[in-house]
N, C-alpha and C positions, 0 to 999 in steps of 0.2 A: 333942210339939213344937209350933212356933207354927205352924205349916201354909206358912212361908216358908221351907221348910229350902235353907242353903245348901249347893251342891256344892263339896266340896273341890277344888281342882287344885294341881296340883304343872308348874312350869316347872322347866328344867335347863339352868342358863346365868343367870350372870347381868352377861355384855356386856350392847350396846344394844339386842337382840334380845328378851334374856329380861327386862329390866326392864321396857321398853314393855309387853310379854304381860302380865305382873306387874301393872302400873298399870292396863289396859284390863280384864283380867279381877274385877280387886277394884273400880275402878269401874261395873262389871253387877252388887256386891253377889256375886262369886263369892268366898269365902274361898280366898286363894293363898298357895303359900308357895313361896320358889326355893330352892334347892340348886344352889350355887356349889364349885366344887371346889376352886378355892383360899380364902385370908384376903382376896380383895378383891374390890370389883367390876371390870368393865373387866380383865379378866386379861390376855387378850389385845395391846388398847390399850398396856398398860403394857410390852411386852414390843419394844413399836417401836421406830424408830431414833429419837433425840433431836428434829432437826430438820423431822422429819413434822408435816405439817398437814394438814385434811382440802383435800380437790378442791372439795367442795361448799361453799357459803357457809352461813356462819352461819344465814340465815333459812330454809334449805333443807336442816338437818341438827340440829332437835330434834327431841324424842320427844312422844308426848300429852301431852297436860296441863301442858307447862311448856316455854317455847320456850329456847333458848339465849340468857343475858344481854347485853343492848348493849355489853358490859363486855368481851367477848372481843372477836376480832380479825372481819373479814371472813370470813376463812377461819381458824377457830380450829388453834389447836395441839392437838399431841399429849397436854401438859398440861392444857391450858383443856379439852380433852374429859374428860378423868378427873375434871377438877374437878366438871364439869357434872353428869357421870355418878354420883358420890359426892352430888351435893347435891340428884341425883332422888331416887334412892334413900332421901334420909333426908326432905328434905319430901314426898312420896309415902307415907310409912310403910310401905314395903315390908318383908315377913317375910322376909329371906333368911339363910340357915345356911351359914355356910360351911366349907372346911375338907367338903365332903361331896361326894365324888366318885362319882357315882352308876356304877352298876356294869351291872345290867340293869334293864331296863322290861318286864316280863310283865302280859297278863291272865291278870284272874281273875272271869269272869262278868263282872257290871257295872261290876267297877273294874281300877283298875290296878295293881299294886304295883312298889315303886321301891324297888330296892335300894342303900343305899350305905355303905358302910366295916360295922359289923357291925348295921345296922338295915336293917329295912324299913317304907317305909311306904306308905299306901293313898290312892288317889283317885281321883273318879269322871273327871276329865280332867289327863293329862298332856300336855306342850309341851315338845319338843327343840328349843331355842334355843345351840345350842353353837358355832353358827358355822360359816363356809367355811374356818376357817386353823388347820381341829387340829393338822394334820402339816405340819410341812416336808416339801417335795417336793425330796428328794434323790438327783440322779442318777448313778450311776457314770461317772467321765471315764476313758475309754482311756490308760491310762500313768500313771493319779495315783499308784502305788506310789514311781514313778520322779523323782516332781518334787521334791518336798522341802519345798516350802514349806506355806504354811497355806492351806486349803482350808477355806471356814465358809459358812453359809446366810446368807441377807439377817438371817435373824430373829437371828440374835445380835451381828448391826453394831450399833454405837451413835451412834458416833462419829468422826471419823478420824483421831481421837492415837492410837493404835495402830499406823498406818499411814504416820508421818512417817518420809521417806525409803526407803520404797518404792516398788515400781511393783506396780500391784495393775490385776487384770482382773475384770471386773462381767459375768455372764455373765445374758443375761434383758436387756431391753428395755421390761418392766413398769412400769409407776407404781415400783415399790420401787425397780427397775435405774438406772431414770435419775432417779428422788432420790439414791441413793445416789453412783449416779458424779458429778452435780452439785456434792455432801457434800464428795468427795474431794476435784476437782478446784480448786476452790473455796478449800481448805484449803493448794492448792498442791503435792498430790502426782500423782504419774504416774499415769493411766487409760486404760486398754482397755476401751473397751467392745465383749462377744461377742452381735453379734445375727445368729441363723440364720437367719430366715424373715422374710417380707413384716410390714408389719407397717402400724396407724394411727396417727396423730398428730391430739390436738388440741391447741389453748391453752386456755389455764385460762379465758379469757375470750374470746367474739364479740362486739365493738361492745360493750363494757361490760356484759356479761347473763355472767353462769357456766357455762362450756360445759354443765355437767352438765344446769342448764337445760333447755338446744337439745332435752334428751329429750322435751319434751310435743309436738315436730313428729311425733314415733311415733306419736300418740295421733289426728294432724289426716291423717296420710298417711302411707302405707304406706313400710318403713321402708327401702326403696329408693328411693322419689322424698324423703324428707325427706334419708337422705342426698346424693343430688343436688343438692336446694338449700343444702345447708351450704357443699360440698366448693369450688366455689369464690370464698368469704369464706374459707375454712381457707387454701387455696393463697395467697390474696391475703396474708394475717397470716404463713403460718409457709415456705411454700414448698412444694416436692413432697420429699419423704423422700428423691428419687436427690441431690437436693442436699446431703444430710447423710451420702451413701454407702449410703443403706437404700434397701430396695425396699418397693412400697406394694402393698399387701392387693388381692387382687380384690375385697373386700367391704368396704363401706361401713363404718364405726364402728360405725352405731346397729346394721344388718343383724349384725356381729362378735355384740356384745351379746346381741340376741334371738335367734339361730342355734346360736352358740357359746357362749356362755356366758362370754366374753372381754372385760373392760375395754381400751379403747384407750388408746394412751402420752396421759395430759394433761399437757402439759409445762409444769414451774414453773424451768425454769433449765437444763437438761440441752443444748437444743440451740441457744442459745450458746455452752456451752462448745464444743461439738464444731465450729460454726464456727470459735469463735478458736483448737483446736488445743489446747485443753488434753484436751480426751476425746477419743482415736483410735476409730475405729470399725473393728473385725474382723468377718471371718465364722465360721462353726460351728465350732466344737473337732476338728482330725484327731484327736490325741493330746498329751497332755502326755510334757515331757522335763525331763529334770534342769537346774531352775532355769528353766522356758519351757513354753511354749507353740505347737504348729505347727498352722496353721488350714487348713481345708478350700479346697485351690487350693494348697497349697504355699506361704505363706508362715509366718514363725515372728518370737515375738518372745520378749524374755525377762520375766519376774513372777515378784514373791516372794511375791505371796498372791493368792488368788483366793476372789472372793465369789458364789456362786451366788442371784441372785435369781431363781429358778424356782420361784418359788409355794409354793403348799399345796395338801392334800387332806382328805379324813375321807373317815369309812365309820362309819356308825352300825350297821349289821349286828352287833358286838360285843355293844352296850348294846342291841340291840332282835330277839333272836334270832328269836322267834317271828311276827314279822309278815311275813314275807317280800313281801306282797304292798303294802304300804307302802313299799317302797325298792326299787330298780332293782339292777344287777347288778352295781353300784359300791358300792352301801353310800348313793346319794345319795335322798332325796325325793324321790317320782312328783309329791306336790303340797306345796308350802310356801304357805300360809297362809290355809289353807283345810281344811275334810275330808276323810279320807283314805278314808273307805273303814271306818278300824276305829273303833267309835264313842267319842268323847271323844280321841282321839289328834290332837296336832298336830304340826306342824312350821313354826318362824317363820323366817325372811331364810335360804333354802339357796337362792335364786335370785340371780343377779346384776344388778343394775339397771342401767340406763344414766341412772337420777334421782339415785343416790347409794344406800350400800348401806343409812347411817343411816337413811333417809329411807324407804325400802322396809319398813324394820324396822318399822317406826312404821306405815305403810300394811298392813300385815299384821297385826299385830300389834292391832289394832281390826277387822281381819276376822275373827282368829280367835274375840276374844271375844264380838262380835254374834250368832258362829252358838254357842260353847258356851253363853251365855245364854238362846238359843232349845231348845238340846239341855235345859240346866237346867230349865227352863217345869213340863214334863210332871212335873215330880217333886213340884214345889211340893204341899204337903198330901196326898204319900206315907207319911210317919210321923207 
């Protein structure tokens, strides 16, 4: 060999997570190659509701080596992101297969082997880029046998022609919840919205700067006094949450974020409607009843369908049996985007940002390949 040998890696995923990795590691001169489970990139992305746009602005939500074109929006759509994403991927020359749904990731000595559909292959570093949004998180409602109507997750809304001339309840208070109930209301149909617990609010914007932003105060102060100095500019712009019938978090946004692992509501339209009356606001679900709804405190109303925006989960425990000491007792990364512990093994964007999660990807995502680069060194002019 020419005494430069390059180390193979193998990424898995190929969202905005596993292409950054992708681009970062072949620019250290690492041969990479990704294994996407479906025919596209961006699987995920594609699978959103229509009218999704990102939180973060444009100049704060491309990947390396190619920023997002002046061509899209401020805040691009759900489209312009796929587009982006498709047009990294082919001026980058990224290697990716798809259609390859990887199965498990075992060692074997110095490498790793990756299994998927009836192959396996070998490399001395793999990278599980798969995402926070494997699973819909779907919970059992007390009485849904009884109700009759339609019961579906955020992730298969699209649209709200489905939904004309019904009264539909949005259960979740999330970014997705109050897009979605926005979506409806908007459209002109009846909304409930079901939020159980305390919760944060911000605006998409303080003083013209993109909330998501406001996250480098974390970086200047501790994220109990940066939330202090936001909170009230927030109150001045949107109000206090008892205004809109909600109750507000003991914890600060930024505190939510790095504690919990919890994005706060950024509101792009949800709490004017609730103002003018077209979004009602409920509490916790007692039980569902035929053709309705009775909420925690004894009140009830009636709906013909109901949208669960209650998140997602994974568990990589499946695909990565043998490592146990790489993932925690959920199936989630001790560390994302960095080393774990097992040599060559990574993990990119399973943390949640309060910068944006694109953005995070991208900042990991050149972490990881700086240190596999250095992991790679030692081998140079081993064969």
């Amino acid at each position: 060999m020419d005494g430069t040998r390059k180390m193979r890696a193998i990424v898995v995923g190929a969202g905005p997570a596993g292409l950054a990795t992708a681009a970062c590691l072949q620019r250290e001169g690492i041969e990479t190659r990704v294994l996407e489970r479906t025919a596209h990139v961006a699987s995920s992305w594609r699978g959103h509701y229509d009218s999704l746009s990102l939180h973060t602005a444009r100049g704060r939500s491309g990947l390396p080596f190619l920023p997002l074109p002046k061509s899209v929006g401020r805040y691009p759509s759900r489209d312009e992101l796929i587009a982006y994403l498709e047009d990294y991927a082919e001026r980058l020359s990224l290697d990716i297969r798809f259609d390859c749904a990887v199965r498990r990731v075992r060692r074997a000595g110095r490498v790793w082997r990756v299994s998927y559909g009836h192959r396996t292959d070998q490399a001395t570093i793999v990278v599980l880029a798969t995402g926070l949004n494997a699973q819909p998180r779907i919970p059992g409602l007390p009485g849904q046998e009884a109700f009759g109507g339609e019961i579906l997750h955020s992730s298969a809304y699209r649209d709200p022609s489905p939904f004309e001339g019904k009264r539909v309840l949005v259960v979740g208070f999330g970014n997705s919840g109050g897009d979605i109930a926005r979506d409806l209301a908007q459209a002109g149909i009846e909304v409930g919205l079901c939020v159980r617990g305390p919760i944060n609010i911000l605006p998409k914007e303080i003083l013209g700067i993109p909330v998501t932003s406001m996250g480098l105060l974390g970086k200047l102060f501790p994220p109990h006094v940066a939330d202090a100095l936001t909170a009230p500019v927030v109150r001045a712009i949107i109000g206090r949450p008892e205004r809109y019938g909600l109750r507000q978090a003991a914890k600060g946004p930024l505190r939510q974020v790095i504690e919990d692992g919890k994005i706060p509501l950024i509101d792009v339209g949800a709490l004017p409607e609730i103002r003018a009356g077209r979004i009602r606001v409920y509490p916790g679900i007692d039980t569902l009843q035929p053709g309705g709804v009775r909420f925690e405190g004894g009140g009830s109303a009636p709906f013909d369908a109901i949208i669960l925006a209650t998140g997602y989960d994974y568990d990589l425990r499946a695909i990565l049996p043998d490592e146990p000491g790489a993932l925690d007792r959920n199936g989630h990364p001790r560390i994302s985007g960095g080393p774990t512990g097992a040599p060559g093994l990574y993990f990119c964007s399973y943390r949640v940002s309060a910068n944006g999660q694109i953005r995070q990807a991208g900042v990991e995502a050149m972490a990881i390949a700086r240190h596999a680069a250095r992991l790679a060194a030692p081998a140079a002019g081993a064969e």
